[in-house]
N, C-alpha and C positions, 0 to 999 in steps of 0.2 A: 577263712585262712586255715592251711595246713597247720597243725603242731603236730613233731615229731617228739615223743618222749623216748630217752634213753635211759637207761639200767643197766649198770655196770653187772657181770656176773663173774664171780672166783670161778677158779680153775678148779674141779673137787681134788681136793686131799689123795685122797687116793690114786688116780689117774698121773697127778702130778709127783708123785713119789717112785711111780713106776718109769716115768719118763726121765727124771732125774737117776734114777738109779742107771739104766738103758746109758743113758749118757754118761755117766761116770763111769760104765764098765769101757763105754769105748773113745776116752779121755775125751771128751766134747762137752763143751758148755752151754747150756740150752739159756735162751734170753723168752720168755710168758709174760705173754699181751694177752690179756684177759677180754676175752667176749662181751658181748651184751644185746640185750634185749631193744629192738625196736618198736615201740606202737604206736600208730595210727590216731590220735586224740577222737572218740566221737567215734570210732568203727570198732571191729572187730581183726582188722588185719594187725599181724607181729611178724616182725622180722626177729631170728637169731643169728648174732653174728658171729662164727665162730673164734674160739681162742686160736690165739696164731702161736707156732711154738717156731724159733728161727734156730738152726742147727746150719753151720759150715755154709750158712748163706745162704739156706733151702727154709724154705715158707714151707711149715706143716698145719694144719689145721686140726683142731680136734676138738666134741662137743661130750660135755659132762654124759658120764654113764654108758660110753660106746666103748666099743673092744677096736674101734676101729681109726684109722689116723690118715689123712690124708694128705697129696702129696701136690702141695702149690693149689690147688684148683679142688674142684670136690668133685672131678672126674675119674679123676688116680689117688685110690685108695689102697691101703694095704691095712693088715692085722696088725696093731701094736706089737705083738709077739714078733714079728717079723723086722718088726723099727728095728732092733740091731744088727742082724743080716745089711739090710739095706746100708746101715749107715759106715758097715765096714766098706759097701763096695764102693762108696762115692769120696 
């Protein structure tokens, strides 16, 4: 039989401070679903599941220690730096 072990993982500190900031400059209220780790019991396979960050009804995703955010899917990404541009146009 399969066991899947799950692992909760926090959002870092710092990434989340940036995101809340972003959002407070552009009166939006961010709602942080915290990620977590997948493994395989008995193998060497992990799954990461990333943090979903939900903004005006848009699924963002974002993985501790990355400059980078993404948008619904982990095919459309953008530069955190850019999350407030973006979120003025939508």
């Amino acid at each position: 039989m399969v066991n899947i072990i799950k692992e909760e993982i926090t959002l870092e500190e710092s990434l989340k401070k940036k995101i809340e900031f972003i959002c407070n400059f552009t009166n939006n209220k961010p709602t942080i679903i915290n990620g977590s780790i997948r493994k395989i019991d008995k193998t060497n396979l992990t799954y990461i599941e990333p943090h979903r960050i939900i903004i005006k009804n848009i699924t963002f995703l974002a993985f501790n220690y990355s400059n980078e955010i993404f948008i619904e899917n982990l095919s459309n990404k953008i530069k955190l730096s850019e999350l407030e541009d973006y979120l003025k146009t939508i």
